[in-house]
C-alpha positions as CSV (number, residue, x, y, z in Angstrom):
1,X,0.0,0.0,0.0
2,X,1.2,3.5,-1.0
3,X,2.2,5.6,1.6
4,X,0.8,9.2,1.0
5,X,3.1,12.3,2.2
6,X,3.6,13.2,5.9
7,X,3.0,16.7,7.0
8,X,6.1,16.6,9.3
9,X,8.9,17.9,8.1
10,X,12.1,17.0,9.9
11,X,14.4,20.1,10.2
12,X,17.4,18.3,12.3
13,X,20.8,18.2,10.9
14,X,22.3,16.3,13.7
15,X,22.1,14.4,16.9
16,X,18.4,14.8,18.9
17,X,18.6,17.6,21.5
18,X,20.5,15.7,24.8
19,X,18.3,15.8,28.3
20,X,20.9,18.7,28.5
21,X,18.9,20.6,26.0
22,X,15.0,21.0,26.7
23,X,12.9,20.6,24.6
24,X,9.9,22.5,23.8
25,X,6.8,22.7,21.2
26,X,6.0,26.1,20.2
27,X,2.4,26.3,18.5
28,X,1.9,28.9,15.7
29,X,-1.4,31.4,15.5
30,X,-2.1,29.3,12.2
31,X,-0.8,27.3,9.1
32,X,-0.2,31.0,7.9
33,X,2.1,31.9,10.8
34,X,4.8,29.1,10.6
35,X,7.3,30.4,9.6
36,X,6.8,33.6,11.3
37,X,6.7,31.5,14.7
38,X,10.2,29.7,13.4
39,X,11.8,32.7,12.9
40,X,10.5,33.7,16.6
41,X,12.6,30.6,17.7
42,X,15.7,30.7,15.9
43,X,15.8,34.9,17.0
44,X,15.5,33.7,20.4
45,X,18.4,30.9,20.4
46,X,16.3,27.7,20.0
47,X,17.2,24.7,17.6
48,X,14.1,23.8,15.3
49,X,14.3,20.1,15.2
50,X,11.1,19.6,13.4
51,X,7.7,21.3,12.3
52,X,4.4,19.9,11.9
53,X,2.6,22.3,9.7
54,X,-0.7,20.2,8.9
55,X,-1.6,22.1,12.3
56,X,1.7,24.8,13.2
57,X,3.7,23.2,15.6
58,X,7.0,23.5,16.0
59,X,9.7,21.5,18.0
60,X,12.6,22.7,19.2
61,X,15.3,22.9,21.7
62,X,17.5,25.8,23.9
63,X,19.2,26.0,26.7
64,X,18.3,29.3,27.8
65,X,16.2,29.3,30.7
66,X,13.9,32.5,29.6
67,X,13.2,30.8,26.1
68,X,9.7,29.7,26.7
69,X,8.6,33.1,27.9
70,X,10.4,35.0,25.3
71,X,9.0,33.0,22.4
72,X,5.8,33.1,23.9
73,X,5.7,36.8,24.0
74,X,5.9,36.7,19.6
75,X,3.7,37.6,17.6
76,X,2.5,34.7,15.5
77,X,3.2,32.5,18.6
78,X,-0.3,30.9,20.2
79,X,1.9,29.2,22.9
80,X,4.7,27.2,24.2
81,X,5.1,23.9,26.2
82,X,7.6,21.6,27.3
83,X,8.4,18.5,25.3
84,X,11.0,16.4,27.0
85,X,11.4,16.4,30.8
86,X,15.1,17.4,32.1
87,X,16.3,17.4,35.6
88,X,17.8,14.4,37.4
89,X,15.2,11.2,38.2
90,X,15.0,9.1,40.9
91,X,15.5,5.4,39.8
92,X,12.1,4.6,41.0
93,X,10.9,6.9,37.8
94,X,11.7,4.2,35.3
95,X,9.3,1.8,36.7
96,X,5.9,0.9,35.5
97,X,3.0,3.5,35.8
98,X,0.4,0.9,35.0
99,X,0.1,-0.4,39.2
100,X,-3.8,-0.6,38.3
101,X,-3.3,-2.2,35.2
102,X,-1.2,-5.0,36.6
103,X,-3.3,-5.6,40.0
104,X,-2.8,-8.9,41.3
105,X,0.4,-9.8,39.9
106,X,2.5,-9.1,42.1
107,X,0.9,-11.6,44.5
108,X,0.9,-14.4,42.0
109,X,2.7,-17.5,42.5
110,X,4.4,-20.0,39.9
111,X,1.6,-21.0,37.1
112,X,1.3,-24.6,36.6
113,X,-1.2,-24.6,34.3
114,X,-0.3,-21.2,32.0
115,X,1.8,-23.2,29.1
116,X,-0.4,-24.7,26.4
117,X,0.7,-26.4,23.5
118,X,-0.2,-25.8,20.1
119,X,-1.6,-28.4,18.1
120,X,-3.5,-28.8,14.4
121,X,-6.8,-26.5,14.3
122,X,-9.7,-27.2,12.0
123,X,-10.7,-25.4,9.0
124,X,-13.1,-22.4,9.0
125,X,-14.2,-20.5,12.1
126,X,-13.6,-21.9,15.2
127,X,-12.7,-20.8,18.5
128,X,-9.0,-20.1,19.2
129,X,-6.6,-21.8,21.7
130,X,-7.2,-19.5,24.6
131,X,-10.7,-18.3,23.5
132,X,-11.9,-19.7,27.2
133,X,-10.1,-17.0,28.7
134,X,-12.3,-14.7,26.4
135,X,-15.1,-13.5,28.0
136,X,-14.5,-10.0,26.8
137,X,-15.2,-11.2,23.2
138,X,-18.3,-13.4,24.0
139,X,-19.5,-10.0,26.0
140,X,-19.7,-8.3,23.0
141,X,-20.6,-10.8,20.7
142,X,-17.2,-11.2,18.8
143,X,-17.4,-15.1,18.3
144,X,-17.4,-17.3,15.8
145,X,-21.0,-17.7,16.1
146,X,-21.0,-13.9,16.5
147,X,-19.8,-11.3,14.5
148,X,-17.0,-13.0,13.2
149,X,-19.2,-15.1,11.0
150,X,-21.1,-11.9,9.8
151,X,-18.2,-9.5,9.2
152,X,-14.3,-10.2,10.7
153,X,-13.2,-7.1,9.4
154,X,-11.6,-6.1,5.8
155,X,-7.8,-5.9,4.9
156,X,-8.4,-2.8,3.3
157,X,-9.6,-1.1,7.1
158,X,-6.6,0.6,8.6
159,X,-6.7,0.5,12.8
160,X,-4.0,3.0,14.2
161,X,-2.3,2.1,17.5
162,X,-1.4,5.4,18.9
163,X,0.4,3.7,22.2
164,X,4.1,2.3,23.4
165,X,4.4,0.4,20.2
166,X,3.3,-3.3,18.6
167,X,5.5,-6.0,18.5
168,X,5.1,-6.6,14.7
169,X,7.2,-10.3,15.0
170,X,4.3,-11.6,17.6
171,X,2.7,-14.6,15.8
172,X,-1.3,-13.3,16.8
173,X,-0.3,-9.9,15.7
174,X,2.2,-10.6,12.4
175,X,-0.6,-11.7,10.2
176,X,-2.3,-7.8,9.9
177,X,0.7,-6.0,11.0
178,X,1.2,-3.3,7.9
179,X,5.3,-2.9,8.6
180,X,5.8,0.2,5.8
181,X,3.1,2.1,6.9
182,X,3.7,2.0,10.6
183,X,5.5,4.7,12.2
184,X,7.8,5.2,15.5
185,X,7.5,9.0,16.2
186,X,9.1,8.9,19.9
187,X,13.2,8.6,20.4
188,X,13.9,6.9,23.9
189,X,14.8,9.3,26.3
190,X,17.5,7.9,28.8
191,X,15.9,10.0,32.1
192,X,12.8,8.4,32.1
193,X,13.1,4.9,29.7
194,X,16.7,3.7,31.0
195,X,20.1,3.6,29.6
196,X,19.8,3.0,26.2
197,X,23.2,0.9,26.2
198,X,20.7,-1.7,28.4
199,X,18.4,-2.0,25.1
200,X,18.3,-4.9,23.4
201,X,19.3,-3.0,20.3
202,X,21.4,-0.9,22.2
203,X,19.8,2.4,20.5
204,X,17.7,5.0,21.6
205,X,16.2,4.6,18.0
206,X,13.6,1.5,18.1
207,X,11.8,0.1,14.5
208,X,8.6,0.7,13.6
209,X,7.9,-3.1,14.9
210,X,9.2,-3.1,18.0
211,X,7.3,-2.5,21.7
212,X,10.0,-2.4,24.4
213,X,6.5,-2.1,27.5
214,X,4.1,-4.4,25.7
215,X,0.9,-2.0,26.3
216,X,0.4,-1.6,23.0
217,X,0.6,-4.8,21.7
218,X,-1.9,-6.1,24.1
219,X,-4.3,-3.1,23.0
220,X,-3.3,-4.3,18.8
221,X,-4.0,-8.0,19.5
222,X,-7.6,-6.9,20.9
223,X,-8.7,-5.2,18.1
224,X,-7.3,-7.6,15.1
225,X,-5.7,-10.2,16.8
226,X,-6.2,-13.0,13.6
227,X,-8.0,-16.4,13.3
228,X,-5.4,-18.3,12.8
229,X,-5.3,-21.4,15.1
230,X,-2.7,-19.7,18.0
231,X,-3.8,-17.8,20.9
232,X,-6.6,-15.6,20.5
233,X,-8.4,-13.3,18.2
234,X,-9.6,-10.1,18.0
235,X,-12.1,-7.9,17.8
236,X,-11.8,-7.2,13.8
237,X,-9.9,-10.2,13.4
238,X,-9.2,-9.3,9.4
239,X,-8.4,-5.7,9.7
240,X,-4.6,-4.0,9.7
241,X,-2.9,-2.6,12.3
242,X,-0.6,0.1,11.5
243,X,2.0,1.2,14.4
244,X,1.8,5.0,14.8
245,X,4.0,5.0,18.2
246,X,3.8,7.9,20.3
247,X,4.9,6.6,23.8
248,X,8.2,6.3,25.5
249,X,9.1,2.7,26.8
250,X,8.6,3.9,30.0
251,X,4.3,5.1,29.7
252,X,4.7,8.7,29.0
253,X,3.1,10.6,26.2
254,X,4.4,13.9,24.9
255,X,2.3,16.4,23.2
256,X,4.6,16.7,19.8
257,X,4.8,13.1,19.2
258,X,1.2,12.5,19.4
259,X,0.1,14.9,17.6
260,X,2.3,13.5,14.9
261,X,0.7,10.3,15.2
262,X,-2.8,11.8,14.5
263,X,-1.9,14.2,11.6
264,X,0.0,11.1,9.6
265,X,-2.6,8.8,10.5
266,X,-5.0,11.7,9.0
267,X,-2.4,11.8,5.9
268,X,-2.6,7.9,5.1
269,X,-5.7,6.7,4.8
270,X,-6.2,5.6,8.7
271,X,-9.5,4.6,9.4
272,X,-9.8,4.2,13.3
273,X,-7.0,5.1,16.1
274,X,-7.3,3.8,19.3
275,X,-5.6,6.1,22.2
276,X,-5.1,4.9,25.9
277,X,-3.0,7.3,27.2
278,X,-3.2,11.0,28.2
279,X,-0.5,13.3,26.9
280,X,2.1,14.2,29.8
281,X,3.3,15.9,32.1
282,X,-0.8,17.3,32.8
283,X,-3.4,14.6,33.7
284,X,-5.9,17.5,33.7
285,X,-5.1,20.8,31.5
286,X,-6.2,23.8,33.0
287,X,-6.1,27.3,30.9
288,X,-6.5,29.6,34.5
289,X,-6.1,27.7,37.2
290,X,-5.1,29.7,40.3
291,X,-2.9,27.1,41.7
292,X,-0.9,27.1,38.8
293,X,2.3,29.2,37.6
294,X,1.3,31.7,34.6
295,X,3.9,29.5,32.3
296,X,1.8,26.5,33.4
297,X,-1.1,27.9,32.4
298,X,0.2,28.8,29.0
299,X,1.9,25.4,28.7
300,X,-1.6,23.8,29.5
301,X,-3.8,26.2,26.8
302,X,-1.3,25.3,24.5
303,X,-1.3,21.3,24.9
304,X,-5.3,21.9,24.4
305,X,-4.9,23.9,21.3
306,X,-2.3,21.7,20.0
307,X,-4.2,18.2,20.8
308,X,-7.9,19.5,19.4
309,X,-6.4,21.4,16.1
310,X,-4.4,17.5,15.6
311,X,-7.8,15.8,16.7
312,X,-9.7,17.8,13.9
313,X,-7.5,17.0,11.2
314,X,-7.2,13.5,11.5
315,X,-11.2,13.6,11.9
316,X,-11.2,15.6,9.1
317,X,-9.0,13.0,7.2
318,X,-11.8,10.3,8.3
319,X,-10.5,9.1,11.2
320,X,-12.5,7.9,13.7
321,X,-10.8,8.6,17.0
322,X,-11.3,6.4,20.5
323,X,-9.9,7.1,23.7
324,X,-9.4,5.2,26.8
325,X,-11.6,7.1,29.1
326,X,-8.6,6.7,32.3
327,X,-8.1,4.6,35.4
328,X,-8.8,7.4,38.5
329,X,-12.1,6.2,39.8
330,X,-13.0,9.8,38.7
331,X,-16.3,11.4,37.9
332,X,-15.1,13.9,34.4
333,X,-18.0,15.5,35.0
334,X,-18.0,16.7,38.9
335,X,-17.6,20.6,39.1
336,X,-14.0,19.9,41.5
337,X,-12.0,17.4,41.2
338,X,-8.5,16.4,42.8
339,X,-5.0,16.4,40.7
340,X,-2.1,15.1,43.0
341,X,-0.2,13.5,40.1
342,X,0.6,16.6,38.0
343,X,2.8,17.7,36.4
344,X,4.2,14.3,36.1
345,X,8.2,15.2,34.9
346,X,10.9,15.9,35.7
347,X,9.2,13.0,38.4
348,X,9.1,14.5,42.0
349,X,7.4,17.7,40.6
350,X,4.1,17.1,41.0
351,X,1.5,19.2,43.2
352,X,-1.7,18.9,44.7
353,X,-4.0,20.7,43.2
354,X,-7.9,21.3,42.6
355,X,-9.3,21.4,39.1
356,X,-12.3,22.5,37.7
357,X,-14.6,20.6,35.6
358,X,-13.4,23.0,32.3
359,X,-10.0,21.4,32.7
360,X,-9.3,18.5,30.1
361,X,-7.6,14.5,30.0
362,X,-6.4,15.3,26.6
363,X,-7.4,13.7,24.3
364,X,-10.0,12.1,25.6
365,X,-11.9,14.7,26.9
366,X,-11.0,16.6,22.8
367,X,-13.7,17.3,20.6
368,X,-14.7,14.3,18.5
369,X,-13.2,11.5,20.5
370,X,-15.5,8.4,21.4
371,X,-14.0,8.0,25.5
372,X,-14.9,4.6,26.6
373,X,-15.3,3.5,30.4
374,X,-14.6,-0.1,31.4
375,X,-16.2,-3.1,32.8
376,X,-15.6,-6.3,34.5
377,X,-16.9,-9.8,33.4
378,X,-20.0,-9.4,35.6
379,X,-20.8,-6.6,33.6
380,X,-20.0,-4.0,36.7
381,X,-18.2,-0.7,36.4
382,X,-14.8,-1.5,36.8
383,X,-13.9,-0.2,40.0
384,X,-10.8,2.3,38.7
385,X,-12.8,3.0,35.3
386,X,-13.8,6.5,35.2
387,X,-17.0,8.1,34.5
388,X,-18.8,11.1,33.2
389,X,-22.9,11.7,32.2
390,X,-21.0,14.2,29.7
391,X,-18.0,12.6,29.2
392,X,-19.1,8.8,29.0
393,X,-19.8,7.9,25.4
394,X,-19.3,3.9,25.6
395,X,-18.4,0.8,27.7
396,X,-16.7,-2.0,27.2
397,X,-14.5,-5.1,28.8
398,X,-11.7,-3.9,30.3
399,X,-11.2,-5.7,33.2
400,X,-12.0,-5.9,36.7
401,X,-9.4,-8.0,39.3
402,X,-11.8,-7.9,41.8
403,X,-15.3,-8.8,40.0
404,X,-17.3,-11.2,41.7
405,X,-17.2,-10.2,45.4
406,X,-18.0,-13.7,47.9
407,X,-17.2,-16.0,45.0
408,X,-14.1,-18.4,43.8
409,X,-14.4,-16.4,41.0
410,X,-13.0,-13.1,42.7
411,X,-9.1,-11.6,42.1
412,X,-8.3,-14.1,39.9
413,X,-6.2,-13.4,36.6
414,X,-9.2,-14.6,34.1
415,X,-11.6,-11.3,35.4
416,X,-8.6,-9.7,33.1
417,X,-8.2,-9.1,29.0
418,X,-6.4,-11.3,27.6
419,X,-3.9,-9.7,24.8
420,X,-0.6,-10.6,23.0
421,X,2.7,-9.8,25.1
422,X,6.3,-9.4,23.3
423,X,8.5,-12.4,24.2
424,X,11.1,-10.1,25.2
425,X,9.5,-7.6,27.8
426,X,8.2,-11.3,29.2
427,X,11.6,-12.3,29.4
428,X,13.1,-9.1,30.9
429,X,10.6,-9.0,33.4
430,X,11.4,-12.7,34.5
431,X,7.8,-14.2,33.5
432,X,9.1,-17.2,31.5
433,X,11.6,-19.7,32.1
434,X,14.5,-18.9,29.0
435,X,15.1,-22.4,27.9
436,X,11.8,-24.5,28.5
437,X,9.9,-21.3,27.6
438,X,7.6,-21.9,29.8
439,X,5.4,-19.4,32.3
440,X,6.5,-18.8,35.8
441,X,2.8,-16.6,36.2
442,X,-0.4,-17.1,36.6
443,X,-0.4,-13.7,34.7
444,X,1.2,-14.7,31.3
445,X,0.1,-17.6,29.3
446,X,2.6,-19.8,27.4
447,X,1.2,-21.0,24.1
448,X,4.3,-23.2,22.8
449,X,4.1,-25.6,19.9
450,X,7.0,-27.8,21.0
451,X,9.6,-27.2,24.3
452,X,11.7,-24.7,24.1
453,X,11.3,-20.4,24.2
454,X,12.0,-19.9,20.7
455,X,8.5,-22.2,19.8
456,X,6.1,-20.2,22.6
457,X,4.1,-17.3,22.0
458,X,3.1,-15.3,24.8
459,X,-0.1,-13.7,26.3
460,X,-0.7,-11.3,29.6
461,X,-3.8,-10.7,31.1
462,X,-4.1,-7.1,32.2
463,X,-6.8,-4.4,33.3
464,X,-7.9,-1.0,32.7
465,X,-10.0,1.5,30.4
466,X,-7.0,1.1,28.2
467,X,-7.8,-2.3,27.6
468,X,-12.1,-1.6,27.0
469,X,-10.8,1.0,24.5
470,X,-9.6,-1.4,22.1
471,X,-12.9,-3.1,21.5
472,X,-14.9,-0.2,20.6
473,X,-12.5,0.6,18.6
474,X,-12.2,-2.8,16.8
475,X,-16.1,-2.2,16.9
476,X,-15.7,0.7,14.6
477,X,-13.2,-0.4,12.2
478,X,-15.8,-3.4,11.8
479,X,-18.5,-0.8,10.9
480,X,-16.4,1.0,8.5
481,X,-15.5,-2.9,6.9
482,X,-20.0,-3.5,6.7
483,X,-20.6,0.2,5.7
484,X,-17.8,2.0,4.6
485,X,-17.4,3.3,0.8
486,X,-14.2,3.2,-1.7
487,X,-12.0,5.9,-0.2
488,X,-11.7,8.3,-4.0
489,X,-8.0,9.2,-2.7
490,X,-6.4,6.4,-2.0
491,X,-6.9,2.5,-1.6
492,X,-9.5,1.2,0.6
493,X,-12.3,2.5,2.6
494,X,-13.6,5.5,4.2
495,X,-16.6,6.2,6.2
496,X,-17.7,9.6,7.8
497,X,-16.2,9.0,11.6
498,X,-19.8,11.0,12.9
499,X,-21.1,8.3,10.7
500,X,-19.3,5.8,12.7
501,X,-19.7,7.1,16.1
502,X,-23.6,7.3,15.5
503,X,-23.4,3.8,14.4
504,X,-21.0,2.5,17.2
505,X,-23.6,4.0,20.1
506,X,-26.6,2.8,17.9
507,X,-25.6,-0.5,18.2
508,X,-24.1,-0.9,22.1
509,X,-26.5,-2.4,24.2
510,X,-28.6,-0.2,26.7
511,X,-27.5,-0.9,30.3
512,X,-29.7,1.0,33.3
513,X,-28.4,2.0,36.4
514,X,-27.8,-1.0,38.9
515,X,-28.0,1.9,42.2
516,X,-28.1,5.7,42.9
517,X,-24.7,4.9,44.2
518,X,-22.4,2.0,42.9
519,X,-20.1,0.9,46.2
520,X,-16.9,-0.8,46.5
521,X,-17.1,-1.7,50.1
522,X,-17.8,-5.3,49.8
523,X,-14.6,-5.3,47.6
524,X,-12.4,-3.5,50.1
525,X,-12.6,-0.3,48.5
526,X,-12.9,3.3,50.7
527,X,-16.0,5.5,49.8
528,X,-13.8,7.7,47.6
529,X,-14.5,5.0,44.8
530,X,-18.7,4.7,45.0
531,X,-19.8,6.0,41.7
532,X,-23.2,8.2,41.4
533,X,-25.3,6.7,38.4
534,X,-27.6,9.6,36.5
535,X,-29.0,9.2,33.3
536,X,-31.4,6.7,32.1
537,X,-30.7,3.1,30.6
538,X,-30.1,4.5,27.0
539,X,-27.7,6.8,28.3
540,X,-26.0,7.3,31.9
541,X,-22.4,7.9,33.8
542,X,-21.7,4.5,33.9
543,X,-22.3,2.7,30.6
544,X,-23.0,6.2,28.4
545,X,-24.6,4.9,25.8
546,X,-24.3,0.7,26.2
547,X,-21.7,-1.7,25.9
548,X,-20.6,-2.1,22.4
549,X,-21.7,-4.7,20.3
550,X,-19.7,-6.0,17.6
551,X,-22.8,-8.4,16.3
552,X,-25.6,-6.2,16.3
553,X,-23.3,-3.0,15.1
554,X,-23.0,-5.8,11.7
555,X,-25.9,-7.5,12.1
């Protein structure tokens, strides 16, 4: 497939700017004022490294401390925010920030039962390996008998991973993995993702088919994980993934490389991103809040401006844009809400702080994004999943360790999602054994075709709204395979993303209220985590509007 142009034009002659040299995004009045806004940067010492004109944003680097404030006093200049964090880190900083996502496995003793081996698979459509650990896809109705018999997904559907990566060489993902359209736009940054001498590759600079955290793999296999007689399988089982990284290995997301994702994904022929992630260091971005800095401010105004004018372009391209809807137990919609996490780099710099219910998760809380809440197998709000009347568009599986309350069924690893996990990070994190390849968790599944590490594939079973995001948005790149017209500009299909969204809701099936109040007690949680429910059954703060279907949305 033809890759179409890319609207960023790389403007480094050198090395990338050292954690010595901050780096900062500067955000043009308009397309008009680009190079106006350059010049602004070059006359006030600063090192353009690239520009992303499709929406005016420009990256670059300096050393002087009063850069920021002089650029952003330019005319032509809409605002400036850091890019890169700098400062010393504590060595805690390099460790996973997905403590919710991986609940449980800490605890977790050796897993005698988590290898499976591989055998012969009869023809046509039948379950997969590991489709009992599955109840995610027999939730929403993505089954053989389901809506894999009445649409798998089309080749021709692109599915953007905006997220740490997908490990392209993962037998469930390798099948649909497009290798020269996918993208890396993130360089590994030593302070936060570790030496880069301690990389496998021993480069800052990872390929397009590499995933060094394994998030994003997990989210890829959910959506178009393939029938094809190993492991699992997906959502849209038959569409292509395209990698279109934006996150470090470490979990953070910086405003310049995500809004690269979104503008190339607009610029070839993308049909559905999935983003679970907000874009660091500013869990909530505020344009006055009094308990921030005036350069905070203006670094938060311009992370909003940056994210929706990238969030309107790719929607403008026909992409249909889904969000992970985030893991803080939070109501999006409450008129105050707490912020102790923020700003997140250089780490130890974060504040306590109030917030307003005008102040954004970007993107999910951007214009045009479908933000999707999570679930547990029992069909219960998953007790981190946030919420929102306003901000709650969709449910879905995601999760939930402790469903099930008072039954053999609770905090065990099957209430999780099931998704593909690179061999590697398995290995580095000391889940398998390295010569019988077998799995030392009850967390990781081993799906081997003979003994040996080099003949397993590997699964881990993980929680979180980043995890329910991934079905509705296989969801909608199935709606775009039913319904979706020859694209006139380039191969394949397009579909009107309101077109999709209206489709996607249409189809999700209507959950009321279960209480006023949904508690946590019983499950050992404080009251800070009961959820109000408002709203009625076709749309509340819980399940917005259902849990998405994949049957009835091709039915």
């Amino acid at each position: 497939m033809a890759t179409l142009a890319f609207s960023v034009v790389s403007m480094q002659a050198g090395a990338s700017a050292s954690v010595d040299s901050p780096t900062f995004v500067v955000l043009a009045d308009d397309a008009a004022s680009v190079d106006s806004a350059i010049a602004a940067v070059e006359a006030a010492g600063g090192q353009v490294e690239r520009v992303n004109r499709a929406i005016g944003l420009i990256t670059a680097s300096s050393t002087d401390t009063a850069f920021a404030a002089e650029v952003s006093a330019k005319a032509d200049v809409a605002g400036v925010a850091r890019d890169k964090p700098i400062g010393s880190v504590p060595d805690e900083a390099t460790q996973q920030r997905d403590a919710v996502e991986q609940e449980g496995r800490d605890t977790s003793g050796a897993a005698a039962d988590a290898t499976a081996r591989r055998g012969p698979r009869p023809g046509g459509i039948a379950a997969e390996p590991l489709a009992a650990y599955q109840w995610d896809m027999a939730m929403i109705g993505a089954t053989p008998r389901g809506s894999y018999r009445e649409q798998p997904g089309r080749k021709d559907v692109l599915v953007g991973i905006i997220d740490t990566g997908i490990d392209g060489s993962h037998p469930d993902i390798a099948p649909n993995f497009d290798s020269a359209l996918s993208r890396n736009f993130t360089t590994d940054i030593e302070l936060i993702d570790g030496l880069c001498a301690d990389e496998p590759d021993q480069s800052c600079e990872d390929a397009a088919d590499v995933d060094e955290d394994g998030h994003g793999t997990h989210v890829a296999g959910t959506i178009a994980a393939p029938i094809n007689g190993i492991g699992m399988a997906g959502v849209a089982p038959k569409v292509t993934l395209v990698n279109l990284r934006a996150g470090q290995d470490s979990g953070y997301f910086f405003l310049a490389a995500t809004v690269d994702a979104l503008t190339y994904a607009g610029d070839n022929g993308v049909d559905v991103v999935n983003m679970s992630f907000y874009i660091d260091p500013w869990l909530y971005n505020c344009r006055s809040n009094p308990a921030d800095s005036p350069a905070e401010q203006t670094e938060q105004a311009t992370i909003i401006d940056a994210t929706q004018r990238a969030l309107d372009y790719a929607r403008n391209h026909g992409v249909t844009l889904v969000a992970a809807l985030g893991n803080e137990n939070t109501d999006l919609g409450a008129a105050l809400k707490s912020d102790g996490s923020s700003p997140d780099f250089p780490p130890g710099t974060e504040k306590d702080r109030e917030v307003t219910n005008d102040c954004l998760d970007l993107p999910t809380e951007g214009n045009g994004v479908i933000s999707v809440s999570s679930v547990g197998p029992s069909g219960k709000k998953s007790d981190f999943s946030n919420y929102g009347l306003e901000q709650n568009d969709v449910a879905a599986p995601g999760g939930f360790f402790r469903d099930f309350i008072g039954t053999p069924q609770n905090r065990v690893p099957e209430n999780l999602i099931l998704g593909p996990y690179p061999k590697s990070v398995a290995v580095a994190n000391g889940e398998v054994d390295e010569t019988t390849g077998e799995s030392m968790s009850d967390f990781v599944i081993a799906e081997c075709s003979a003994s040996g590490i080099d003949s397993c594939a590997y699964y881990q079973l993980i929680q979180g709204t980043s995890m329910a995001a991934p079905h509705a948005a296989g969801v909608a790149a199935l709606i775009v395979s039913e319904d979706g017209k020859r694209d006139r500009r380039r191969p394949g299909l397009t579909m009107d993303p309101a077109k999709v969204d209206k489709a996607l809701r249409k189809s999700a099936t209507d959950v009321a209220c279960p209480a006023p109040v949904i508690t946590y007690a019983a499950e050992g949680r404080g009251p800070e985590f009961d959820a109000p429910c408002v709203g009625t059954a076709k749309r509340n703060s819980i399940y917005g509007d259902g849990i998405v279907n994949a049957l009835r949305a091709v039915h």
